[in-house]
NUZAZA-696584 format. One line per 4 residues: their letters; for each residue x, y, z of N, C-alpha, C, O. Coordinates in Angstrom, 3 decimals. Each point is the difference from the previous one (the first is absolute). Example, Ala and Ser with C-alpha at 12.3 -4.5 7.8 and 13.67 -1.06 7.14 Angstrom:
% NUZAZA-696584
AS	13.190/-5.690/7.800/-0.890/1.190/0.000/0.900/1.200/0.000/1.036/-0.019/0.665 | -1.386/1.069/-1.385/0.820/1.190/0.060/-0.770/1.090/0.730/0.509/1.108/0.169
This chain:
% NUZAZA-696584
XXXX	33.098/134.948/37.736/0.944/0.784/-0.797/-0.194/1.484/0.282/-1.098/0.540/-0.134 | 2.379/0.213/0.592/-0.306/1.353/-0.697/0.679/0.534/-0.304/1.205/-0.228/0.110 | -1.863/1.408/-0.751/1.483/0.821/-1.176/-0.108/1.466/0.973/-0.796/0.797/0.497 | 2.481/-1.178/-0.680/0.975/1.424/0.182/0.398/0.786/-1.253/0.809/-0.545/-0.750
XXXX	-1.287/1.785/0.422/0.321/0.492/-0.689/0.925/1.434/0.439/-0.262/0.807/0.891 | 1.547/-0.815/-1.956/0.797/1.275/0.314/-0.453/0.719/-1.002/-0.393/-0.470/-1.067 | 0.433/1.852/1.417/-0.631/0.895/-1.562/2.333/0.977/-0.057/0.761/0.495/0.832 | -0.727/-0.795/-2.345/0.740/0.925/-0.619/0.161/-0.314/-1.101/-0.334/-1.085/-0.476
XXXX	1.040/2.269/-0.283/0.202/-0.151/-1.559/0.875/-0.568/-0.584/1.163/0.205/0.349 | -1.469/-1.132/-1.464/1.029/-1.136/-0.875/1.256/0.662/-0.477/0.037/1.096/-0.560 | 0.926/-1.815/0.816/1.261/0.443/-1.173/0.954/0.774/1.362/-0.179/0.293/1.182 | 1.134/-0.211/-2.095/1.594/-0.007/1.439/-0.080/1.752/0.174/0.510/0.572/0.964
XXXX	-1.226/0.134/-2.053/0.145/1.498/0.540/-1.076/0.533/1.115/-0.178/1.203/0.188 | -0.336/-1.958/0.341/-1.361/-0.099/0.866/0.644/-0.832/1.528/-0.368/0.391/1.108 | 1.342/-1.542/-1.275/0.566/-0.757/0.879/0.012/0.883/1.681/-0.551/-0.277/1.066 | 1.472/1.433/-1.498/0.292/0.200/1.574/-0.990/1.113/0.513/0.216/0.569/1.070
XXXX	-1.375/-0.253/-1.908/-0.636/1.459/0.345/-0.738/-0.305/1.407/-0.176/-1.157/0.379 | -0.193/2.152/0.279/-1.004/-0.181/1.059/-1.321/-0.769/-0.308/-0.672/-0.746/0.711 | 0.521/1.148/-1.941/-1.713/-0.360/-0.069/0.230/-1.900/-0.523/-0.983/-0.653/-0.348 | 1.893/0.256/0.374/0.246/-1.716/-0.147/0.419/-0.749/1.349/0.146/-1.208/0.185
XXXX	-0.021/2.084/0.544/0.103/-0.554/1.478/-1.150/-1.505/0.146/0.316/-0.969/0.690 | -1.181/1.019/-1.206/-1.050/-0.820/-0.072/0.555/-1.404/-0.623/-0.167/-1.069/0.586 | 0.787/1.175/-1.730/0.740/-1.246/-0.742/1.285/-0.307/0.872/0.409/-1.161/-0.001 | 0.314/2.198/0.807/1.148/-0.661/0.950/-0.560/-0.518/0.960/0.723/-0.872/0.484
XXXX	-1.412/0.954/-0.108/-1.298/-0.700/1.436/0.155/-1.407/-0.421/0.724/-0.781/0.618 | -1.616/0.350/-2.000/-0.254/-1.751/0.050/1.039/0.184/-0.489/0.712/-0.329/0.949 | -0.014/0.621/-1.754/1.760/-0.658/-0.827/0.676/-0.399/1.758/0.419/-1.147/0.158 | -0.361/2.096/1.009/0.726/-0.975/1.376/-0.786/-0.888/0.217/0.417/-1.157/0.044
XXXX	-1.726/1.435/0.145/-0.757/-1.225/0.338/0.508/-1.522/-0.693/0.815/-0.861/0.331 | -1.670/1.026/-1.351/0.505/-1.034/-1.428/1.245/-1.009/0.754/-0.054/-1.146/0.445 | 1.487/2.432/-0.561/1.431/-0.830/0.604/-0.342/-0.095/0.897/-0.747/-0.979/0.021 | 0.836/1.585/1.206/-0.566/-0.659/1.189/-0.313/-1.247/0.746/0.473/-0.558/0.991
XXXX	-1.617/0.281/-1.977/-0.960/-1.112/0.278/0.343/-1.186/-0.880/-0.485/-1.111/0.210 | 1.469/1.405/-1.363/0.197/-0.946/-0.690/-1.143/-0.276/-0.989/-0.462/-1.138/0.090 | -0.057/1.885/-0.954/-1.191/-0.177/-0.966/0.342/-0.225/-1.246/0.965/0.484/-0.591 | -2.040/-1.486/0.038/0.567/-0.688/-1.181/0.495/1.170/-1.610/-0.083/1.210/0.210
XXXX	0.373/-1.494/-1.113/0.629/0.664/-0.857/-1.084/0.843/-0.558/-1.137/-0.400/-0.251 | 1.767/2.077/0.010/-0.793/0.591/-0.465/-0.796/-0.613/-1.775/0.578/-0.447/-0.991 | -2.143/0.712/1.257/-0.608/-0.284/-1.235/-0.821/1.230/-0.719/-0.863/0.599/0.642 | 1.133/-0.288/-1.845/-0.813/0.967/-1.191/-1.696/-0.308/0.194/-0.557/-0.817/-0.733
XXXX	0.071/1.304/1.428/-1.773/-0.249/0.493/-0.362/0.932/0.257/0.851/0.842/0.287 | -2.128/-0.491/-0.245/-1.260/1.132/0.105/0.619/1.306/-0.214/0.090/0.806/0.927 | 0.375/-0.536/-2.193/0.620/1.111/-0.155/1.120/0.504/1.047/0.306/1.156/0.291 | 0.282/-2.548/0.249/1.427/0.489/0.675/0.865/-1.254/0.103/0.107/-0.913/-0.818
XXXX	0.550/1.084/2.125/1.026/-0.661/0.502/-0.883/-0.860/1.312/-0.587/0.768/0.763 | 0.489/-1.842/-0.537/-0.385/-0.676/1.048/0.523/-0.978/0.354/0.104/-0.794/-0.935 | 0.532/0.222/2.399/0.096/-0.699/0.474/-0.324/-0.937/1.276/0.211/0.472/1.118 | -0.596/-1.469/-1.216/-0.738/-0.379/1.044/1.244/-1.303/1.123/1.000/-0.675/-0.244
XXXX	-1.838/0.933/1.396/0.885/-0.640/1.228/-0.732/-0.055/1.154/-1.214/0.180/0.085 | 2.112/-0.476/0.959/-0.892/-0.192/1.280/0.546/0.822/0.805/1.214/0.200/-0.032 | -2.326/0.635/1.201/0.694/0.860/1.032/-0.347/-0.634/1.102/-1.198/0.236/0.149 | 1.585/-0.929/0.732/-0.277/-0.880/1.181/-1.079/-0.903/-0.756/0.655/-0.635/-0.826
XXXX	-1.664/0.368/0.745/-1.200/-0.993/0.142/-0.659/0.552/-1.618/-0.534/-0.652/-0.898 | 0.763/1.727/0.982/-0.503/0.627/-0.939/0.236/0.215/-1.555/0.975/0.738/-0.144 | -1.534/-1.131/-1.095/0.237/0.337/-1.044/-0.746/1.145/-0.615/-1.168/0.387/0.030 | 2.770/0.185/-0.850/-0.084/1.758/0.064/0.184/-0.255/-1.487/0.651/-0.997/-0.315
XXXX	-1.277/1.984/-0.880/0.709/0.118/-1.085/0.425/1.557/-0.154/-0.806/0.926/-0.088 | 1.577/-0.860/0.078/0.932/1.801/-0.178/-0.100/0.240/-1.426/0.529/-0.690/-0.871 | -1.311/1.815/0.681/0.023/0.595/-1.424/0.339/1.249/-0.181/-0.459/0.670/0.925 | 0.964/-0.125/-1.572/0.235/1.079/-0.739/0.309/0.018/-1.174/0.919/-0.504/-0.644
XXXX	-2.579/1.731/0.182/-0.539/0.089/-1.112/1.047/0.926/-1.230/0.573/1.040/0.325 | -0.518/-1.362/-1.080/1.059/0.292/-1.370/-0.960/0.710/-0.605/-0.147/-0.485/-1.121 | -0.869/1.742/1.354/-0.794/0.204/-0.143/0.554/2.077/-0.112/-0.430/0.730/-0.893 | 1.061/-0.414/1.623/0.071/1.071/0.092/-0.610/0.420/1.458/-0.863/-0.767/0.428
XXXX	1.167/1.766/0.298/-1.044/-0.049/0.905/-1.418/0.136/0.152/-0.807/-0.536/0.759 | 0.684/1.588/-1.887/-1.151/0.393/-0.226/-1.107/-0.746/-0.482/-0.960/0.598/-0.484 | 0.990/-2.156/0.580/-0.253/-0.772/-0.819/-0.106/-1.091/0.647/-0.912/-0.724/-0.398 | 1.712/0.221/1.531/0.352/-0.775/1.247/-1.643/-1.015/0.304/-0.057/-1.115/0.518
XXXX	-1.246/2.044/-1.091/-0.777/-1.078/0.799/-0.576/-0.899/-1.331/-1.045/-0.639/-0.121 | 1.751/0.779/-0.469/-0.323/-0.824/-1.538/0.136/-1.703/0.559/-0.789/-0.944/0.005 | 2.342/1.143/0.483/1.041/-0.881/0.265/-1.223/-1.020/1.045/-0.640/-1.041/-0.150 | 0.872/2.355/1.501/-0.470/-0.953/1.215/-1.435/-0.825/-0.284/-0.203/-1.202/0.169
XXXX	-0.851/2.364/-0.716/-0.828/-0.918/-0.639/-0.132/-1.105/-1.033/-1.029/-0.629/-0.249 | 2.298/0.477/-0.350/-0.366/-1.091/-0.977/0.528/-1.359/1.265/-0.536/-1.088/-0.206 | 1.264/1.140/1.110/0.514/-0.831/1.172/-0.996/-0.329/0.951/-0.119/-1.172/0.357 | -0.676/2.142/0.137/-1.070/-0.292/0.656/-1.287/-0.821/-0.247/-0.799/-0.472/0.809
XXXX	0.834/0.432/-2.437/-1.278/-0.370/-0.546/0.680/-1.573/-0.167/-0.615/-0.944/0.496 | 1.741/0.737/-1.122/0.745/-1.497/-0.151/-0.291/-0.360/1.272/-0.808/-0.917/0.151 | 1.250/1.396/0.719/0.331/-1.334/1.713/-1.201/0.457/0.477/-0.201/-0.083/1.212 | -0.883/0.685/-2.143/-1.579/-0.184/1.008/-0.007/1.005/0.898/-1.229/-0.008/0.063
XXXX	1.457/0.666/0.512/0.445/1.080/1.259/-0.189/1.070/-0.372/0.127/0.472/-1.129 | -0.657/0.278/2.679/-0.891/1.003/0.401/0.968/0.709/0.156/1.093/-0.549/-0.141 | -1.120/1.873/0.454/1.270/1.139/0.310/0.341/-0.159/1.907/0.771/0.707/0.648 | -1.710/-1.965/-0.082/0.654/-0.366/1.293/0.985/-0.676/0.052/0.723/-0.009/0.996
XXXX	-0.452/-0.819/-2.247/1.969/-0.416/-0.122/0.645/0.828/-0.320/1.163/-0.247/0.318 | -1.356/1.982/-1.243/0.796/0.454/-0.093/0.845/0.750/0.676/-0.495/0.734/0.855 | 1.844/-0.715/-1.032/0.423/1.108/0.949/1.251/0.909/-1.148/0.594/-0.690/-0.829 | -0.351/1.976/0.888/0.483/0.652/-0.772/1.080/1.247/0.649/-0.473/0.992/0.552
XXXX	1.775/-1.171/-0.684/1.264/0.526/0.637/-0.093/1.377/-1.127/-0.182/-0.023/-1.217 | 0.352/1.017/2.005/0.458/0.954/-0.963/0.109/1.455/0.498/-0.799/0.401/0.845 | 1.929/0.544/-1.426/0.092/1.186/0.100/-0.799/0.672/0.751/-1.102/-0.453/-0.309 | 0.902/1.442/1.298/-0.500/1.176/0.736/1.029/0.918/0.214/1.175/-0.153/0.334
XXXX	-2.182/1.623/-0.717/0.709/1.245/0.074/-0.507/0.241/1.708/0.614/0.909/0.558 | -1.521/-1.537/0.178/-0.348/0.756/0.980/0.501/-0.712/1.243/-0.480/0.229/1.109 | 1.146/-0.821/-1.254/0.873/-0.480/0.966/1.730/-0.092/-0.275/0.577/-0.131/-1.079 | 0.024/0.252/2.501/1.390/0.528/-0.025/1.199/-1.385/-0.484/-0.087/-1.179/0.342
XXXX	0.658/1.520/-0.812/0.942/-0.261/-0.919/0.238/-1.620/0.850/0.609/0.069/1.067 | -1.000/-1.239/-1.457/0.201/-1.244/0.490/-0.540/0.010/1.018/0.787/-0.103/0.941 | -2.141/0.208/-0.583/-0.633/-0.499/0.839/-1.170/-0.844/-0.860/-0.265/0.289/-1.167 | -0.423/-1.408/1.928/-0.669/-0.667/-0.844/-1.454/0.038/1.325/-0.069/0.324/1.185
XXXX	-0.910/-0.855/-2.226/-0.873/-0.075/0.742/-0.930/-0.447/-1.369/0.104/0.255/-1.199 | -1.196/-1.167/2.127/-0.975/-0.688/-0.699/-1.731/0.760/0.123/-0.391/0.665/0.960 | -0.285/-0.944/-2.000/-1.173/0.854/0.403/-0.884/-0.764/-1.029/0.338/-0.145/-1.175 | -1.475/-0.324/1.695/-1.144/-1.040/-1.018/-0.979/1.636/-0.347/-0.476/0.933/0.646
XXXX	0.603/-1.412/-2.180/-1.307/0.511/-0.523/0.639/2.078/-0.324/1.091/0.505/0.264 | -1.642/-0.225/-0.540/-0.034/1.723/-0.055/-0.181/0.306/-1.348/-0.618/-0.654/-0.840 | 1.345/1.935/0.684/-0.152/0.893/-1.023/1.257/-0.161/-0.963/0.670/-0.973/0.346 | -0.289/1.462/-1.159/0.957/-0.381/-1.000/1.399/1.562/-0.135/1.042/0.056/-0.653
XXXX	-1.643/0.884/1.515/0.720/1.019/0.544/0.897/0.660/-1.335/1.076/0.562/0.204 | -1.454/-0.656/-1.098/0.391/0.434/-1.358/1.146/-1.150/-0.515/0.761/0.504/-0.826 | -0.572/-1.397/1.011/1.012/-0.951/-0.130/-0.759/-1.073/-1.409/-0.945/-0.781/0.112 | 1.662/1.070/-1.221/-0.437/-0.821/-1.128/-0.287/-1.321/-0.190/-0.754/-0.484/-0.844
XXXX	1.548/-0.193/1.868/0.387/-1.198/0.076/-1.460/-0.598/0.926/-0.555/-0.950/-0.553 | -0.004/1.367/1.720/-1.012/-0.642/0.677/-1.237/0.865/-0.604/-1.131/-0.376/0.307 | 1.281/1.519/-1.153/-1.381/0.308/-0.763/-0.523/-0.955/-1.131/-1.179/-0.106/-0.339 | 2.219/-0.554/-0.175/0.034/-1.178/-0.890/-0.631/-0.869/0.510/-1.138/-0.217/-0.414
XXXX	1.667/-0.520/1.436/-0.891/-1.227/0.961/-0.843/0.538/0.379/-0.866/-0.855/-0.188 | 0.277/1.812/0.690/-1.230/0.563/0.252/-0.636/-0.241/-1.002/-0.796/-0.926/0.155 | 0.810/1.366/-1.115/-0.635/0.103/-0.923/-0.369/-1.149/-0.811/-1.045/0.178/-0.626 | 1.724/-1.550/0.422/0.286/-1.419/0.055/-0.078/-0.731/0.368/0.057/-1.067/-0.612
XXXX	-0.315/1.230/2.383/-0.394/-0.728/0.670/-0.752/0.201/1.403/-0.673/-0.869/0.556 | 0.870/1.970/-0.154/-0.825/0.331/0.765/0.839/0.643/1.111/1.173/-0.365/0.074 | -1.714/1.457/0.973/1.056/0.530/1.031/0.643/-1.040/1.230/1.095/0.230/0.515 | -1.873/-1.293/-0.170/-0.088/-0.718/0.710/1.395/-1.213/0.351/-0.138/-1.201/0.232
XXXX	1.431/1.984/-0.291/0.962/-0.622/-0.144/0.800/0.379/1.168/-0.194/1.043/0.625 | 1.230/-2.034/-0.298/1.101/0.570/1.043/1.130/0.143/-0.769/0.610/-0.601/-0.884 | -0.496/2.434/2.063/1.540/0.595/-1.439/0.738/0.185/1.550/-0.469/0.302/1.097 | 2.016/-0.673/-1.621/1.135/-0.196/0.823/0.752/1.521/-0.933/0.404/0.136/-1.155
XXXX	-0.487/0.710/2.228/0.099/1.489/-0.602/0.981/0.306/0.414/-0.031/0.454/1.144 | 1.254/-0.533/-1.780/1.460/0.444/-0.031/0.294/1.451/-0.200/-0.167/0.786/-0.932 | 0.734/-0.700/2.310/0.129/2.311/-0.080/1.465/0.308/-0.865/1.146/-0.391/0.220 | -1.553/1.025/-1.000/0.981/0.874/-1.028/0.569/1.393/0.171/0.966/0.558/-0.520
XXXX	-2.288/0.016/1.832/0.297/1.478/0.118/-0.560/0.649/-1.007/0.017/-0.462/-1.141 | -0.550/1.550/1.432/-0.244/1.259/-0.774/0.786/1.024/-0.457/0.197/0.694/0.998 | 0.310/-0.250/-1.838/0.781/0.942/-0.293/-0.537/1.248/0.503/0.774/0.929/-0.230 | -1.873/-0.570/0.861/-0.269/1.153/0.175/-1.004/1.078/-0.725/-0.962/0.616/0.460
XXXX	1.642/-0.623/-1.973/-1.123/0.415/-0.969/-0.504/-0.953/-0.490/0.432/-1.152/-0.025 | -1.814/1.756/-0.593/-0.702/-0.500/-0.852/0.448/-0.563/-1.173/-0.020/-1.153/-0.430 | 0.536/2.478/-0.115/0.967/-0.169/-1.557/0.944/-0.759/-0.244/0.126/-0.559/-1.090 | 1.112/0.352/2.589/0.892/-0.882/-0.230/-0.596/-1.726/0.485/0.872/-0.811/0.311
XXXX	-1.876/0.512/-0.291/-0.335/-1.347/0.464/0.435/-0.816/-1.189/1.031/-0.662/0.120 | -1.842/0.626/-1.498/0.399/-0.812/-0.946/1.592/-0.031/-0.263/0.400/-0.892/-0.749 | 0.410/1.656/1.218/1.650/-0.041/-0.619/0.390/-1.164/1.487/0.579/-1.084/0.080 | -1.328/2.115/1.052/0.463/-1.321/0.924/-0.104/-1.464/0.186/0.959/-0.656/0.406
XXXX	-2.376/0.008/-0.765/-0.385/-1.090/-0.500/0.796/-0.632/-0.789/0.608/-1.049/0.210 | -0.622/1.610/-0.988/0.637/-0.432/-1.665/1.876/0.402/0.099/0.710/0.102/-1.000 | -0.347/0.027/2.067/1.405/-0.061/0.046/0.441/-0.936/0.965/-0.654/-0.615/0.843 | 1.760/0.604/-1.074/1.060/-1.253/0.941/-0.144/0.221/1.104/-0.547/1.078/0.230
XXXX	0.910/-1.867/0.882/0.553/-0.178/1.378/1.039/0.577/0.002/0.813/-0.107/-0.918 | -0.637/0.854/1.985/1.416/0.687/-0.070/1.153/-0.752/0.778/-0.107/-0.734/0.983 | 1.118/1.070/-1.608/1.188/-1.048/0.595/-0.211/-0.221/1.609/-0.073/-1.090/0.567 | -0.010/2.417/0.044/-0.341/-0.137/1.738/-1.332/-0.939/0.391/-0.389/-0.512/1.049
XXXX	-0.030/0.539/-2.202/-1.678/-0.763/0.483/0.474/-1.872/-0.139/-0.825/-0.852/0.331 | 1.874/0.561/-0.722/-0.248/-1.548/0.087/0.155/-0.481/0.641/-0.591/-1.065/-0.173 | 1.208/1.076/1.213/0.156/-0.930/1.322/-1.230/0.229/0.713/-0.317/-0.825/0.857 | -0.609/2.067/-1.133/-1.226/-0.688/0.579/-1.206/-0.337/-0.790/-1.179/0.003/0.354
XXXX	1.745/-0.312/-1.564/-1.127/-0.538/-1.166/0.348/-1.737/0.344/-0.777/-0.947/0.129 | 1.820/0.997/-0.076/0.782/-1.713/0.292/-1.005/-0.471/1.284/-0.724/-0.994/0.052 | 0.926/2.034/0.949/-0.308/-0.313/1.099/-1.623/-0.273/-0.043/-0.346/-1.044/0.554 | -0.626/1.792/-1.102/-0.786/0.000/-0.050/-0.859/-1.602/-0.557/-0.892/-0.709/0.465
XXXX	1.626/0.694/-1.503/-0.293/-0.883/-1.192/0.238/-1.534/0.987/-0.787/-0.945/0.047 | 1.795/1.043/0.505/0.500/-1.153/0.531/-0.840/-0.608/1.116/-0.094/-1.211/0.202 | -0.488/2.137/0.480/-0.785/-0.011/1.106/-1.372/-0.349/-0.716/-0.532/-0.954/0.567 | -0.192/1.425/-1.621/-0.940/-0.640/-0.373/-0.030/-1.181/-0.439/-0.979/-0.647/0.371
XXXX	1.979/-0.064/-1.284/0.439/-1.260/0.058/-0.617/-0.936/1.059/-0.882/-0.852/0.101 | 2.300/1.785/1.003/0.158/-1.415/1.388/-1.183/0.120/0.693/0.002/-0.783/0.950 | -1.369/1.663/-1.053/-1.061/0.386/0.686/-1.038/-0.646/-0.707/-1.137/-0.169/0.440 | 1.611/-0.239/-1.702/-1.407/-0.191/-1.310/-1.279/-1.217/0.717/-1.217/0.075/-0.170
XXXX	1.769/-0.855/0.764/-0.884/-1.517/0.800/-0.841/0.382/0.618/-0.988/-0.719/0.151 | 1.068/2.336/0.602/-0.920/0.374/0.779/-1.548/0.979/-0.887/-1.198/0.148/0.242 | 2.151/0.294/-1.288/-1.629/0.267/-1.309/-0.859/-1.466/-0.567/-1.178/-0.352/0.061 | 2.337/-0.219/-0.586/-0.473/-1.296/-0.182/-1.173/-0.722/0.847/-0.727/-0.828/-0.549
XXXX	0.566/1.191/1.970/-0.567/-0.945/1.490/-0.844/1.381/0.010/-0.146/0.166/1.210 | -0.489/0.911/-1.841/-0.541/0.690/-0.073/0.349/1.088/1.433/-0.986/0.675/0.292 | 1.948/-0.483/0.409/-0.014/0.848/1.201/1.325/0.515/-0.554/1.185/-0.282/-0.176 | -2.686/1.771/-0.086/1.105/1.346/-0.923/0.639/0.875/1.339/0.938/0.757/-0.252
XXXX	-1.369/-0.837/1.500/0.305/0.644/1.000/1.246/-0.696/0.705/0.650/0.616/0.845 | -0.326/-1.967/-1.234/1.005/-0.184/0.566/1.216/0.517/-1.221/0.780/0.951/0.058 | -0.983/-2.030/-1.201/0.668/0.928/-1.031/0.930/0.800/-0.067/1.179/-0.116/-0.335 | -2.166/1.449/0.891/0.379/1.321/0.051/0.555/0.648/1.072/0.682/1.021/-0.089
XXXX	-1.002/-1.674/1.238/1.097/0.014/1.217/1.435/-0.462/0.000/1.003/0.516/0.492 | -1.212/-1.850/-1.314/1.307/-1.003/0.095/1.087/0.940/-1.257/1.213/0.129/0.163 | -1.916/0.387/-1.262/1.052/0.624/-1.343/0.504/1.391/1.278/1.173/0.055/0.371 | -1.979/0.719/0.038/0.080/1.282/0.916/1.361/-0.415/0.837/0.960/0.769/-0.049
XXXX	-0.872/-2.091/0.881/0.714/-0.184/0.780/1.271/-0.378/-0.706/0.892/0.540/0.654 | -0.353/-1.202/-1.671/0.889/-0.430/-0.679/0.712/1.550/-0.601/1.191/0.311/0.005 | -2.615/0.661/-0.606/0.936/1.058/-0.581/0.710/0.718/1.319/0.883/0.818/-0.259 | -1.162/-1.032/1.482/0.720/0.891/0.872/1.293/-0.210/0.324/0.834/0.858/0.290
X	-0.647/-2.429/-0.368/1.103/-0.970/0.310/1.076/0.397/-1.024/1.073/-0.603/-0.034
C-alpha cells in the first residue's frame, strides 16, 4: 500500500487557489484510475484504488494546511507504514509555473503543509512538487498562493494535471525519473 497525499484547504473558497493544486493532483488521479468512492477518514477525504499493480490510497487531509500532518499521520499509523510509502503532491513557489518535478526527503522551504508532516512524521518522504511561480516579492507571496489560477493559466493547469494522471503508474513502479520525463514530454505536446 501507499498513500498519496495532496495538501490544500477544505471548502469551495480554497477550491481553485494555487496552494490546492495538491488536492487537484489525486482528485485527476482518483478519476483517472477509477478509485473507489470518496470516504470521511483520518481527518479527510480518502480514496483507495489501483495504479497498474499497485494499491494507492489518495488522501487529502480536511485538516487545514497547517495541520495536514495530523491527517497523514493518523493514515500511516492505521496501514502500518513508514514515510517510504508516502508520497505528497503539492504547491512550490520555487519552481516555474507548471513544471513538476519529484524530490525524496528535504526541507519544508517555509511551506505549512510539509512542516506539518515533518513534524508528524518525519522528513523522509517523496514530494511531487508542483511549480506555481513566484511572484517576485516577498510580501506578495501569501496573496499569490492563496489566490486563483488565472483564466490564462488553465489550459496549462489542465495540461499539467492531466499529464500527471496519464504518468501516475510510473510513481506508483517507484521511477520518479521517468515520471518526470514522460509529464515534461506530454506538457510540450
Amino acid at each position: 500500500m501507499q498513500i498519496w497525499v495532496g495538501l490544500g484547504n477544505p471548502g469551495p473558497r480554497y477550491a481553485l487557489h494555487r496552494h490546492n493544486v495538491g488536492f487537484m493532483a489525486v482528485d485527476v488521479i482518483g478519476d483517472m484510475h477509477g478509485f473507489g468512492p470518496v470516504q470521511k477518514k483520518f481527518s479527510g477525504w480518502a480514496q483507495e484504488g489501483r495504479i497498474g499493480g499497485h494499491k494507492v490510497l489518495l488522501l487529502k487531509p480536511a485538516t487545514f494546511m497547517n495541520e495536514s500532518g495530523r491527517s497523514v499521520g493518523e493514515a500511516l499509523r492505521f496501514y502500518k507504514l513508514g514515510t517510504d510509502a508516502l508520497t505528497v503532491f503539492h504547491d512550490e513557489l520555487d519552481l516555474a509555473p507548471f513544471k513538476v518535478k519529484v524530490k525524496q526527503g528535504g526541507g519544508h522551504a517555509g511551506h505549512n503543509g510539509l512542516r506539518s508532516i515533518d513534524q508528524h512524521c518525519g522528513p523522509d518522504f517523496r514530494r511531487i512538487r508542483l511549480g506555481i511561480g513566484h511572484p517576485g516579492h516577498k510580501e506578495r507571496v501569501t496573496g499569490h498562493v492563496l489566490g486563483n489560477f488565472a483564466k490564462a493559466e488553465e489550459d496549462d493547469l489542465a495540461a499539467m494535471l492531466g499529464a500527471i494522471g496519464a504518468e501516475a503508474e510510473w510513481l506508483a513502479k517507484g521511477d520518479d525519473v521517468r515520471f518526470m520525463n514522460d509529464v515534461a514530454l506530454r506538457m510540450q505536446g
